[in-house]
N, C-alpha and C positions, 0 to 999 in steps of 0.2 A: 712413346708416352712421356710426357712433360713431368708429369705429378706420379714421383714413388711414394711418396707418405702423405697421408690424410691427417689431419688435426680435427678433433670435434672437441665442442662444449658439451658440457652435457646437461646443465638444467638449464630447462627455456629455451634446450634445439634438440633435444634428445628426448631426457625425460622428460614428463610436463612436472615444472615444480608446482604448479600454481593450482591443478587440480590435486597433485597428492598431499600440498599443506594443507588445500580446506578440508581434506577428507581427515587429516591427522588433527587438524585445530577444534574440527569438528566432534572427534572422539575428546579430548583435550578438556574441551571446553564442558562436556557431561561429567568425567571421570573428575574433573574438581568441585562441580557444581557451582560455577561460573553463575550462574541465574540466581541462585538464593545469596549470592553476593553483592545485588544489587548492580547487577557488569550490565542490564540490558539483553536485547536478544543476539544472537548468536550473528546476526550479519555486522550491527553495529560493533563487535566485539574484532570481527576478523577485518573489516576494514578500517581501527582502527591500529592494529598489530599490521596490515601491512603498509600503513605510512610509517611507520616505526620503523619495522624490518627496514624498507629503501632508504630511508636513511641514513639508520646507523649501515647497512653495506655499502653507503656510496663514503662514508666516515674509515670505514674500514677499510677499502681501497685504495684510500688515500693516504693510508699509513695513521691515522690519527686515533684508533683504538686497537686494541688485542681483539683475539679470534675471543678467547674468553670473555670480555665487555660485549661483544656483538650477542652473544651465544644468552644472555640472560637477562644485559640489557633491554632490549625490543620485549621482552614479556614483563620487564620495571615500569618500561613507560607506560604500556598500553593500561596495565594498573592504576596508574598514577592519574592519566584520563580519567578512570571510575573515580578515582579518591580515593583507592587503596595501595599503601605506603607501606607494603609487605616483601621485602630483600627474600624471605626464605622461600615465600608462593613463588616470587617469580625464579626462583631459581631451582624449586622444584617442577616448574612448568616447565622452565627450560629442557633440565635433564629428558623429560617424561616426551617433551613433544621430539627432541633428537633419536628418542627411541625408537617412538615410532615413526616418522616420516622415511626411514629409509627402506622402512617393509612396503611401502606401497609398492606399485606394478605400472601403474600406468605413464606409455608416452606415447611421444607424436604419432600421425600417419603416418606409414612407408619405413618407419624407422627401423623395422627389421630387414622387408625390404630389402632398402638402401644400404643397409650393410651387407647382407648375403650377396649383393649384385659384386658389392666392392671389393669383398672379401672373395670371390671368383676372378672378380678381374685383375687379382694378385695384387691388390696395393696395401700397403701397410697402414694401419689404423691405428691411432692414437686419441687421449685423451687429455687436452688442457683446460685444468677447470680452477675454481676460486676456490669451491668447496672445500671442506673438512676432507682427512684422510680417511679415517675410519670410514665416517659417514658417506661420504661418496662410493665407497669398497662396496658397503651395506646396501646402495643404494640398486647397483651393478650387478650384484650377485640376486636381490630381489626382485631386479626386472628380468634378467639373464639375457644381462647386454654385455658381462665381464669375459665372455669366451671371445667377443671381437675385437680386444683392442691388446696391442703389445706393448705399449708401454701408460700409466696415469700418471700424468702428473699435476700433481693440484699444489695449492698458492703454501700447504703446509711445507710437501718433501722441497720444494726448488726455494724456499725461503723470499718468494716475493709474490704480485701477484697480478693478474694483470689488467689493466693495459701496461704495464710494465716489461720492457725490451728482455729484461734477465731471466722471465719464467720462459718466453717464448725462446731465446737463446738454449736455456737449460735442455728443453722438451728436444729442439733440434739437434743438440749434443747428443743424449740418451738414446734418440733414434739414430743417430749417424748419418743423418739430414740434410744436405745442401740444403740453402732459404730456397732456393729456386727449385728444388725438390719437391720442397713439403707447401702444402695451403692450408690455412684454417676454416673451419668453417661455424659460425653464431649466430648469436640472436643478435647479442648487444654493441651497438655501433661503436662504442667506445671502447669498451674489455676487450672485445674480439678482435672486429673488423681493425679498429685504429692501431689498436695493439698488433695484429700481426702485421700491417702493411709498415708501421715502424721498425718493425724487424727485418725488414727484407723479404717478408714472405707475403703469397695473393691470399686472396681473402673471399668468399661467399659471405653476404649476409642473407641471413636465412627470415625475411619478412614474412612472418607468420602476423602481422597485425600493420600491415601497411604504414608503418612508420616511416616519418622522414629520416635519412640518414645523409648526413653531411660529410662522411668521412670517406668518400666516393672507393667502394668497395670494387674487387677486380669481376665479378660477378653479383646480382642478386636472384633468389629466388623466393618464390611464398610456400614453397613445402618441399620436402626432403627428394618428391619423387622426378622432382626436378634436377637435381645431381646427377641426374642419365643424360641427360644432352651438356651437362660440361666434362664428366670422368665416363 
């Protein structure tokens, strides 16, 4: 067996972030009364918060803002589009939407699955993610995806974040990893795939939306339950 340890991401190849923010933005956007604010209806509201969000996290990745500016900023701007120039709203939205987003439940197809397969066939599981500490914990233990994996490491405890060579470094320290050991496996061509094949290690990207990827990954698939004809 080539591959002792597995690496996963875990929002946008695990969890789905993208249906449990609408369903938390959705609660969100009632419990302020978003509407009698003049914000519009509830689509225009969420797809201008997620131009926001990509943003400041492609800003964030880059080293160019704190976890803190990411976390309150995106609920400034998306305000600031209606014409509301309120620091304390968006930062009580913040708090309120961190709250709840990580009780949601829902992820990918096969995602149990593919763990229970992998978790029989004695390989080690891991978890490198961008995300917040807590909130990824919260996120883990509300889908009860946290009994699978032995080691989390997210861009808080390893002090970087990635596509950067030192969180993937870190992760395969913490597991005891040869690079040729361990493979990643993501959504995004750049944080994941680029990022672990810079480190020495292969890489699945996981094309859940048929995107091009230039960063010629050691495998791809379009769903998790494809991870049985490579492990």
């Amino acid at each position: 067996m080539k591959y002792k340890h597995i690496f996963f991401d875990l929002d946008h190849t695990l969890w789905d972030f993208d249906a449990n923010a609408e369903e938390s933005l959705t609660e969100l956007y009632g419990y302020f009364r978003l509407e009698s604010m003049a914000i519009g209806s509830f689509s225009q509201f969420y797809q201008i918060y997620l131009n926001h969000n990509k943003l400041l996290w492609s800003r964030y990745e880059k080293g160019y803002i704190s976890v803190e500016e990411l976390k309150w900023r995106r609920m400034w701007r998306t305000l600031l589009d209606f014409k509301i120039a309120d620091e304390k709203l968006a930062k009580d939205m913040s708090e309120y939407f961190l709250q709840l987003l990580p009780t949601k439940k829902k992820v990918f197809d096969y995602t149990y699955e593919i763990l229970e397969y992998l978790t029989d066939k004695n390989y080690s599981l891991h978890l490198i993610t961008n995300g917040f500490e807590k909130t990824q914990r919260l996120k883990l233990n509300s889908s009860d995806l946290l009994k699978y994996f032995t080691h989390i490491v997210t861009s808080e405890c390893s002090n970087s974040v990635k596509p950067k060579k030192e969180i993937f470094e870190f992760a395969l320290n913490k597991a005891k990893c040869k690079n040729e050991e361990g493979i990643m496996i993501g959504d995004n061509p750049e944080a994941d795939i680029f990022g672990a094949l810079n480190a020495g290690m292969d890489a699945v990207f996981v094309n859940y939306t048929n995107e091009k990827c230039d960063t010629f990954p050691t495998y791809t698939i379009k769903n998790l339950k494809e991870l049985e004809t490579i492990l």
